[in-house]
C-alpha positions as CSV (number, residue, x, y, z in Angstrom):
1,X,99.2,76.7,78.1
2,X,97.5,74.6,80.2
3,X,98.6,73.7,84.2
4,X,99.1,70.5,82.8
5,X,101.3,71.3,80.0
6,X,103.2,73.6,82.4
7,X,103.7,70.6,85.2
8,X,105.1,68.5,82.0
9,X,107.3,70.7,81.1
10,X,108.8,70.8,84.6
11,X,108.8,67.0,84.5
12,X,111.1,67.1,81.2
13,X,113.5,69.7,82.9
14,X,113.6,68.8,86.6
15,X,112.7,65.2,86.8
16,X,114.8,65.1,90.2
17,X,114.1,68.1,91.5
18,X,114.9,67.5,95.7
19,X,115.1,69.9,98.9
20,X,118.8,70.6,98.8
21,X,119.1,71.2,102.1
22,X,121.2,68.7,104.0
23,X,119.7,67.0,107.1
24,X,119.4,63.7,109.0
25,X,116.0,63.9,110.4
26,X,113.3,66.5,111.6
27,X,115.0,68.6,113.9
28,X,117.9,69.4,111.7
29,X,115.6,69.9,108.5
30,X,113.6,72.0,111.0
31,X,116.5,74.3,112.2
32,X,117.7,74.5,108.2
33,X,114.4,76.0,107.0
34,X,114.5,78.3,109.5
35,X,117.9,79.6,108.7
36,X,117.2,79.6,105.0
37,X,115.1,82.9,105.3
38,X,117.1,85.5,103.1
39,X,120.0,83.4,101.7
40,X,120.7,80.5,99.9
41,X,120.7,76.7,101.0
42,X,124.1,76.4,100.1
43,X,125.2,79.2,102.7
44,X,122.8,77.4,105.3
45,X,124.9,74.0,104.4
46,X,128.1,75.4,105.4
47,X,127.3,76.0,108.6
48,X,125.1,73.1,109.7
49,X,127.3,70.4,109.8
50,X,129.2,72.6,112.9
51,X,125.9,73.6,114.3
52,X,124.3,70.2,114.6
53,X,127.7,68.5,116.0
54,X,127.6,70.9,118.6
55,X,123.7,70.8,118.9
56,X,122.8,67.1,117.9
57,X,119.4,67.9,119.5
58,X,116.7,69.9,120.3
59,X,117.4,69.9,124.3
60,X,121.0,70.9,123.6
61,X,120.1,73.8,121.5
62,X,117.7,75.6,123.5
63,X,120.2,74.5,126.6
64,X,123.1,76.4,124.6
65,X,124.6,79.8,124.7
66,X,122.8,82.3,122.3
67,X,126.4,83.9,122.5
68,X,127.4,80.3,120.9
69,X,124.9,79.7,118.7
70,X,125.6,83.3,116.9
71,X,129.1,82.2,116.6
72,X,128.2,78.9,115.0
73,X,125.9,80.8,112.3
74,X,127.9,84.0,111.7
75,X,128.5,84.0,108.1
76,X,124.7,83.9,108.1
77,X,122.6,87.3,107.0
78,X,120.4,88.3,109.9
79,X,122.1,85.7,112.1
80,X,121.6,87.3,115.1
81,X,117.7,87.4,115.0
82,X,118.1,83.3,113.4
83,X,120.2,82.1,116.3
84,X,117.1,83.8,118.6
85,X,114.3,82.0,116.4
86,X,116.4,78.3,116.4
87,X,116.9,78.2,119.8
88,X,113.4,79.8,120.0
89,X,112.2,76.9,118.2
90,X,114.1,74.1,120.5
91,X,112.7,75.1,123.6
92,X,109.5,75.3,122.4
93,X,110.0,71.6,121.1
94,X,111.3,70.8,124.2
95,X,108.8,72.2,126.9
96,X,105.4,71.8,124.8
97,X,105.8,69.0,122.2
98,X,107.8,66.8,124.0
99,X,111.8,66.7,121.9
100,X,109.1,66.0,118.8
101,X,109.0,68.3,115.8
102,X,105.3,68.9,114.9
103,X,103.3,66.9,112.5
104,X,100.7,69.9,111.8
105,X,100.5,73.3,110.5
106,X,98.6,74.8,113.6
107,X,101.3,73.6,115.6
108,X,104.5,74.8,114.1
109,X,103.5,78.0,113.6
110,X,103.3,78.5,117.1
111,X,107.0,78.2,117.2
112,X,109.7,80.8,116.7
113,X,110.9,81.1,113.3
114,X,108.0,79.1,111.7
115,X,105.7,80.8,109.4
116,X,103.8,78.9,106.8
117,X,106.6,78.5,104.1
118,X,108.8,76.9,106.7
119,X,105.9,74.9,108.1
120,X,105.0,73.8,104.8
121,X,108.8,72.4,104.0
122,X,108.8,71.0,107.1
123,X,105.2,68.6,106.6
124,X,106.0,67.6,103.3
125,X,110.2,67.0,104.1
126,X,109.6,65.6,107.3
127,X,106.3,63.5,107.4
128,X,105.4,63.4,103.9
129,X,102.7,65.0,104.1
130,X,100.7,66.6,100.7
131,X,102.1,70.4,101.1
132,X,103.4,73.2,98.9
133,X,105.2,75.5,100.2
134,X,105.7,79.5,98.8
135,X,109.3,81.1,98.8
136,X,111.2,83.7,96.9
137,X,111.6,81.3,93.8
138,X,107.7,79.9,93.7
139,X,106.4,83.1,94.1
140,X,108.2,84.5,91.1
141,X,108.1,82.1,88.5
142,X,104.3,81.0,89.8
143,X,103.4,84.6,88.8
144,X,105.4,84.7,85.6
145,X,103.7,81.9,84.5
146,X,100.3,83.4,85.1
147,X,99.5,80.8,88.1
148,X,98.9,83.6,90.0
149,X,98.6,87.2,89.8
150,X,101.5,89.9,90.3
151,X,99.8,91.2,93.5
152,X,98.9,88.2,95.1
153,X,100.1,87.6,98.9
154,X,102.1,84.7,99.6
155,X,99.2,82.8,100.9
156,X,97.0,83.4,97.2
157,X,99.7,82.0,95.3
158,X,99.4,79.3,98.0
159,X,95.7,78.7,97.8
160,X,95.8,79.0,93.8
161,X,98.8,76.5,93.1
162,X,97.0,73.9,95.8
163,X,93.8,74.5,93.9
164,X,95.5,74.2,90.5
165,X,98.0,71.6,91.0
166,X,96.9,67.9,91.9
167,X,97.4,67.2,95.8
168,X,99.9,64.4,94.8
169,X,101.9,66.3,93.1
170,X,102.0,69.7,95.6
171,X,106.0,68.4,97.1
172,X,107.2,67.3,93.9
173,X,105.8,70.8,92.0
174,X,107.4,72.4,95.0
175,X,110.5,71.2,94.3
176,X,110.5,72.1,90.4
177,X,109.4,75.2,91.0
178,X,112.4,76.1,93.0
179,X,114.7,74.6,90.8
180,X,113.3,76.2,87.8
181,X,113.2,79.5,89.4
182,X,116.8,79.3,90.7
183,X,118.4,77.8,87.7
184,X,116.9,79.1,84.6
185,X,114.2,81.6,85.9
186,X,116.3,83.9,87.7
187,X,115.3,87.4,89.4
188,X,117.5,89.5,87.0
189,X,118.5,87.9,84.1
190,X,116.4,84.7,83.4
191,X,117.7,82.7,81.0
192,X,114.5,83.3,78.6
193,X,116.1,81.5,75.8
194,X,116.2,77.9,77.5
195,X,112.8,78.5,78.9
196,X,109.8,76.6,77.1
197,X,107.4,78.9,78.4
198,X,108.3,82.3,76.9
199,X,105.2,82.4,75.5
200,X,103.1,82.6,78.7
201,X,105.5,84.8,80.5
202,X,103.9,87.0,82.2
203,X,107.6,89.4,82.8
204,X,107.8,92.9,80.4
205,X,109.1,92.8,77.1
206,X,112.6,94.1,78.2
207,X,113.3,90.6,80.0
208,X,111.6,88.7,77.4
209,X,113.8,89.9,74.4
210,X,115.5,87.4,72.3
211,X,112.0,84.4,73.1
């Protein structure tokens, strides 16, 4: 199956396929990648309306008690080293890009809590800008679908879905990927017999069963 069969199929089944985390503007799409790192965008929603009343900005976050902060994201895995990185992240908004979230890779990483993934969600979200970002759910399905190969590091599946995907279509993809991965394709369990792809899966014979 060709890459453009594979992006038309993920046109049929996720034609609306959006970032489903909730925010207002940069800073709190910023803070809401970083706290998606190890659970699910629904858990990160439950606590961000809270956290960004009490912290409507950058200067107010990186001002706040950490004590707070960890209060504020509790129900959160790893929330202790997340409350560090997003308060991390505000100061370092604050004292060297001026209250501005960054418009460029090179710059974000800098910051606490960004690596590429988040920076990558945070181009294309934010600023629009042509980017296609690797998580949990892309890196799975892009190497069950023999986009990439089963040892590849984060940054190859990057590099090869960039190379293999038009540059216009790098957020959109982004998005279908994730949605097809956490809807249908699953970890454990995928749900092979509403996939159109079973014949280019790339998973063992024991997952496939029943395509």
């Amino acid at each position: 199956m060709k890459v453009e069969e594979i992006l038309a199929h993920l046109d049929a089944l996720y034609p609306d396929a959006h970032c489903e985390l909730n925010h207002k503007n940069a800073y709190e799409m910023a803070i809401a990648v970083i706290l998606s790192a190890q659970t699910t965008d629904a858990s990160v929603n439950r606590v961000t309306p809270a956290l960004f009343k009490a912290y409507p900005n950058a200067k107010s976050l990186a001002n706040a008690k950490l004590s707070e902060i960890e209060k504020k994201i509790a129900s959160l895995g790893l929330y202790h080293n997340k409350a560090k990185a997003i308060q991390g992240f505000a100061k370092g908004m604050v004292e060297d890009f001026h209250n501005e979230v960054p418009q460029t890779m090179e710059d974000l990483v800098k910051l606490p809590g960004v690596g590429r993934k988040c920076a990558n969600v945070i181009l294309s979200e934010c600023y629009g800008i042509p980017s296609l970002a690797v998580d949990t759910h892309v890196n799975r399905v892009s190497k069950r679908l023999g986009l990439a190969k089963k040892d590849d590091s984060l940054y190859e599946v990057e590099t090869k879905l960039k190379r293999k995907i038009p540059k216009e279509r790098w957020i959109k993809t982004h998005h279908q990927l994730i949605f097809f991965g956490r809807y249908l394709c699953h970890a454990r369990n995928p749900e092979c017999e509403k996939c159109p792809f079973c014949k280019i899966c790339k998973e063992s014979k024991k997952i496939r069963k029943g395509c």
